[in-house]
FIMAR-988270 format. One record per residue (C-alpha): x, y, z. Coordinates in steps of 0.25 Angstrom, whole numbers, padded with zeros to 4 digits, always signed. Layout:
BEGIN
XYZ;...
//
This chain:
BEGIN
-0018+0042-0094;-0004+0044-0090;-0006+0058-0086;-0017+0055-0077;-0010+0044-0070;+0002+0053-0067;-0007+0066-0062;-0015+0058-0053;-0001+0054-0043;-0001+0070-0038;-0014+0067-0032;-0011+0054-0027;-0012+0055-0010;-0008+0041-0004;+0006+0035-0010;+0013+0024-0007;+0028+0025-0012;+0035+0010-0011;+0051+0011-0011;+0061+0000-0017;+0072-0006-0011;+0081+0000-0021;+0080+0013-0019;+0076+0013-0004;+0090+0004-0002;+0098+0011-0012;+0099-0003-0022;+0104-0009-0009;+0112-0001-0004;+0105+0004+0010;+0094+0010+0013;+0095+0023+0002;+0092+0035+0012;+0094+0046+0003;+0085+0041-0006;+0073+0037+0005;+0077+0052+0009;+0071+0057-0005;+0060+0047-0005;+0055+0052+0009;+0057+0066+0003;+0046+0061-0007;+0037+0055+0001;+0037+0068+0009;+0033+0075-0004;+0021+0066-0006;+0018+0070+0009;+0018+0085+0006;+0011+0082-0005;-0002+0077+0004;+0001+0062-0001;+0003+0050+0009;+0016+0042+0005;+0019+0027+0012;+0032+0022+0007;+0035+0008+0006;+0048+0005+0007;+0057-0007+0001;+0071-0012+0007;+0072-0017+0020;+0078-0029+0014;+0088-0020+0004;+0092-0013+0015;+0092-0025+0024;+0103-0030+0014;+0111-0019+0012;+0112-0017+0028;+0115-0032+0029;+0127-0033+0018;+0118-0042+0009;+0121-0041-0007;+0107-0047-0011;+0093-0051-0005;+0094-0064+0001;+0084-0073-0001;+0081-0079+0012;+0069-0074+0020;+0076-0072+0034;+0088-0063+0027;+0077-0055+0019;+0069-0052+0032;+0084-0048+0040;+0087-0040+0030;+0073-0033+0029;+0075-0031+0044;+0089-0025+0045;+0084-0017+0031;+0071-0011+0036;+0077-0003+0050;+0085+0007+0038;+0074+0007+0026;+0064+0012+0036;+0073+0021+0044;+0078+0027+0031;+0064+0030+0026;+0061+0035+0040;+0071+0045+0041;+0067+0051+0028;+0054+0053+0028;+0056+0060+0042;+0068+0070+0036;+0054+0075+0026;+0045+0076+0039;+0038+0063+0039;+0034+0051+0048;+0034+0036+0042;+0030+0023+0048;+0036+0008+0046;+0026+0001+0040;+0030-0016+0039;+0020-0022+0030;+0020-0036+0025;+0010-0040+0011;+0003-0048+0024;+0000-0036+0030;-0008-0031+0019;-0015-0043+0015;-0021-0047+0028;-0033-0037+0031;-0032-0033+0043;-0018-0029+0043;-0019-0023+0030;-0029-0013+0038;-0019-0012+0048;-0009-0008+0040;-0019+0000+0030;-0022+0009+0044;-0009+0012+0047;-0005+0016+0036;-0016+0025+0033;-0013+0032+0047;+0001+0033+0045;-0003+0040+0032;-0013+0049+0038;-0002+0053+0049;+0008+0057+0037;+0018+0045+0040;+0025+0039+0028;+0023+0025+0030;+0036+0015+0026;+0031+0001+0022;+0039-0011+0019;+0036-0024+0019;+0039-0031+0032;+0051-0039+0028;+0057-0043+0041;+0042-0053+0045;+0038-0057+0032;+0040-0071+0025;+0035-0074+0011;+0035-0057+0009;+0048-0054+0009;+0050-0063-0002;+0037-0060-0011;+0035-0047-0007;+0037-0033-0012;+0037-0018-0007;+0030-0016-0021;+0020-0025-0017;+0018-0020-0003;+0016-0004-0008;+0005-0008-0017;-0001-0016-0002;+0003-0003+0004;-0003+0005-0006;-0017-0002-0006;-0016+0000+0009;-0015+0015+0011;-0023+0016-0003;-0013+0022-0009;-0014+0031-0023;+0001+0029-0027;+0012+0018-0026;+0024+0023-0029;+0034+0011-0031;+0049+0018-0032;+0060+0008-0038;+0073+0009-0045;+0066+0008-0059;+0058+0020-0066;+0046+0012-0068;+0041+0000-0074;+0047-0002-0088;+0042-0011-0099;+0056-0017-0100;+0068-0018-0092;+0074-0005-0093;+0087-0011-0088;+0088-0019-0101;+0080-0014-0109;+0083+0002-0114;+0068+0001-0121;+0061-0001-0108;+0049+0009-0106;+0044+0014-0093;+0030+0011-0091;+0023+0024-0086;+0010+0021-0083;+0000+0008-0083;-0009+0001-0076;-0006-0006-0063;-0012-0019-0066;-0008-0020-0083;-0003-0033-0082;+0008-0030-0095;+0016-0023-0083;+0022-0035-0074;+0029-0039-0089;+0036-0028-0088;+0043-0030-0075;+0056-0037-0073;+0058-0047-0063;+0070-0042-0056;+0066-0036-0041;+0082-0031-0038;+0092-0036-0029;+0085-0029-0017;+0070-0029-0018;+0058-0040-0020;+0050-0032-0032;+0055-0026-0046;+0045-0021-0056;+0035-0033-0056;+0031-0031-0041;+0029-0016-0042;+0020-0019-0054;+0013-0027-0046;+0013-0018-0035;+0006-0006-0044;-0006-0018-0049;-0009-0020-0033;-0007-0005-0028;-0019-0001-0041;-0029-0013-0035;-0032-0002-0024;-0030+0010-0037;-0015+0015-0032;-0006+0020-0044;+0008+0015-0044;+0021+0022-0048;+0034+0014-0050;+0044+0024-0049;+0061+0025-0050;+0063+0031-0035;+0075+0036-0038;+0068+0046-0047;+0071+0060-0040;+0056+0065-0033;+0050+0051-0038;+0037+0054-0028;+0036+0066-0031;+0036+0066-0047;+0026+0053-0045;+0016+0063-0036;+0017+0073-0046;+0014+0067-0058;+0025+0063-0065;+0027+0052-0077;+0038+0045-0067;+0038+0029-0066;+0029+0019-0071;+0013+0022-0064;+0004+0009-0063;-0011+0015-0061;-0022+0007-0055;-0034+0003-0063;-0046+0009-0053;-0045+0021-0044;-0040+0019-0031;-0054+0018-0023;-0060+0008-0034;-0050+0000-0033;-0046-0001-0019;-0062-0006-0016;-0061-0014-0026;-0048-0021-0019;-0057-0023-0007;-0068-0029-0013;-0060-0039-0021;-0049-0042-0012;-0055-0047-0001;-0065-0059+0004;-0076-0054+0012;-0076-0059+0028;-0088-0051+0034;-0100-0044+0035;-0106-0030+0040;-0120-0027+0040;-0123-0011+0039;-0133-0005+0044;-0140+0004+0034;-0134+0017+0036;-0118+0012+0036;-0123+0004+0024;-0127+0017+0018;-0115+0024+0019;-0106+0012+0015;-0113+0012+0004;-0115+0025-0001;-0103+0035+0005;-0094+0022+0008;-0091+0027+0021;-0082+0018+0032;-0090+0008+0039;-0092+0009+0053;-0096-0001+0064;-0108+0009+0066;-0115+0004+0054;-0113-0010+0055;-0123-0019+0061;-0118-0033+0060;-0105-0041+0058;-0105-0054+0050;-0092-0062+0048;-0079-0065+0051;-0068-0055+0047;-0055-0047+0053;-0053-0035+0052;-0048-0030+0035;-0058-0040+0030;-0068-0039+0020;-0082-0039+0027;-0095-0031+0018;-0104-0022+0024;-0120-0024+0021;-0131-0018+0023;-0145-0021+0031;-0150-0026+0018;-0137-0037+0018;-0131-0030+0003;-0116-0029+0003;-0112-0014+0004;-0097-0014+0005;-0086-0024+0008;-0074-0019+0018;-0063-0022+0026;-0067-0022+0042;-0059-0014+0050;-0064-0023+0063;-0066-0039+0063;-0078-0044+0064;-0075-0047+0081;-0073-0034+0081;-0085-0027+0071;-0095-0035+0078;-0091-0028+0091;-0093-0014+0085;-0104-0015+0073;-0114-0004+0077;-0104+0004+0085;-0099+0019+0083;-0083+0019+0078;-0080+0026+0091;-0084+0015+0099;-0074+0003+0092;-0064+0007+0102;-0072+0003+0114;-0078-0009+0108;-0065-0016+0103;-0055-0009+0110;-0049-0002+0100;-0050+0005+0086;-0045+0000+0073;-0053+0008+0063;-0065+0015+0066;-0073+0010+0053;-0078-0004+0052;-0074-0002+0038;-0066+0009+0030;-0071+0014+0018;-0058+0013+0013;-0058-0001+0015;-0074-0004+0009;-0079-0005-0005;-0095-0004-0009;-0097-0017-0015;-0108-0018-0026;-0120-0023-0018;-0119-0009-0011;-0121-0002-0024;
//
């Protein structure tokens, strides 16, 4: 089975490489150019390759430290937030400047975990980054540690690629430390220690594995990491952990090569992305179809559109779960609205082209995506 976990990353298209603070500060030392300069080389490679990459990057706070003269990571929340502001202007400068020495446009992206547990702004931030990817910008995502409260001290940039790899629904996470993988021992203190090259994400035995030390400079260490690969494989992404100081890291990963520790999902990507949707959220609403959008739904899952909807029951914002029925009242498939119900009242039996006029503007020309729908059983 190794070997066809390993031939499957060349054909991977949507990649979501998350950096530490280690290595993108140089272990504290300021913000390590020379080494985002070879990374951005990389993700350039990805991009000739026909792959999208979005980079999440740790160590606003590291550098904030360095810039600021401080020895260790303070504990108070105000220091932790000055620090991340003062450290933020050169991690995203830095990265910036590479990736445009290899020809590419990036974006800033400040997230906080809120962002991507609140609905609507999950959609919000879910079509951003999409358009940013479509356009060929390298998205940069860090947490938003300058405005967050209980985040910046329970938080993780491991966590938050995994969000961020659900988001764009992403194939690969490649999560890039100072270690070579995950080890079944400390391989510090213990010269037995095995690398663990392949396992499932979600095998509990592997949180055993991990020490408990996060370093002097970041918020994780192996546990969250771990962690991160058992929530990125609930929407079917693969995870690599990875030593980023490896020469061509990205590109030997891409290719195929026995490099790192790789935590595989469980179900394919699709599966287990719908299956996310069903059971994750409480349902807020109802659309009643008429018989030909119910058809399609059904049978080609196609988007649906306010064209095909002839009723609207409920109260619900926009990125929460309604279902669609049909004439007859059965269940066909469960979604998240692109509109509120204010607004899908407004536009149910109305053309796409015509939402514009009606509400003033355009937020998605779908009542619901497809990619945000799953079939559910009593439309079999």
């Amino acid at each position: 089975m190794s070997e066809a976990l390993r031939e499957r990353l060349p054909r991977a298209t949507r990649w979501v490489v998350k950096v530490g603070s280690a290595l993108v500060t140089g272990d504290g030392q300021g913000v390590a150019r020379e080494a985002i300069g070879a990374w951005a080389g990389e993700v350039a490679g990805l991009r000739r390759g026909g792959r999208q990459a979005t980079l999440v990057s740790s160590g606003a706070v590291a550098e904030g430290m360095s810039r600021l003269g401080w020895a260790e990571r303070p504990s108070a929340l105000y220091q932790l937030q000055a620090a991340a502001a003062v450290g933020q202007m050169g991690v995203v400068e830095a990265w910036e400047s590479g990736l445009r020495a290899k020809g590419l446009h990036t974006a800033q992206v400040l997230l906080t975990h809120d962002d991507l547990s609140n609905r609507r702004r999950y959609l919000n931030a879910r079509t951003t980054l999409r358009e940013l990817l479509r356009l060929g910008v390298v998205p940069v995502v860090n947490e938003n540690d300058t405005v967050v409260t209980d985040e910046i001290r329970f938080g993780d940039n491991d966590t938050l690629a995994a969000l961020v790899a659900n988001l764009v629904e992403a194939d690969v996470l490649v999560i890039l430390t100072d270690q070579e993988g995950l080890y079944d021992a400390d391989p510090r203190s213990n010269p037995h220690a095995r690398l663990i090259q392949e396992a499932s994400a979600e095998d509990p035995d592997l949180e055993r594995y991990c020490g408990s030390s996060a370093g002097a400079l970041g918020r994780g260490g192996m546990l969250t990491k771990v962690r991160a690969a058992a929530r990125a494989a609930r929407s079917g992404c693969t995870t690599v952990i990875a030593s980023g100081r490896e020469p061509d890291v990205l590109a030997r990963v891409a290719a195929g090569e026995r490099l790192g520790t790789l935590l595989y999902p469980e179900r394919e990507p699709v599966a287990a992305r719908k299956q996310w949707l069903a059971s994750h959220l409480r349902l807020r609403g109802r659309l009643w179809l008429d018989e030909g959008a119910a058809r399609v739904v059904r049978e080609a899952g196609s988007s649906l559109l306010a064209v095909g909807v002839n009723r609207v029951e409920g109260r619900f914002s926009r990125g929460e779960m309604v279902a669609c029925l049909d004439p007859q009242g059965q269940e066909v498939a469960r979604g998240l609205a692109n509109y509120s119900a204010k607004e899908a009242r407004q536009i149910v039996g109305r053309p796409s082209r015509e939402i514009e006029s009606i509400l003033g503007y355009v937020d998605e020309p779908e009542l619901i995506h497809r990619d945000n729908m799953v079939i559910t059983a009593a439309g079999l």
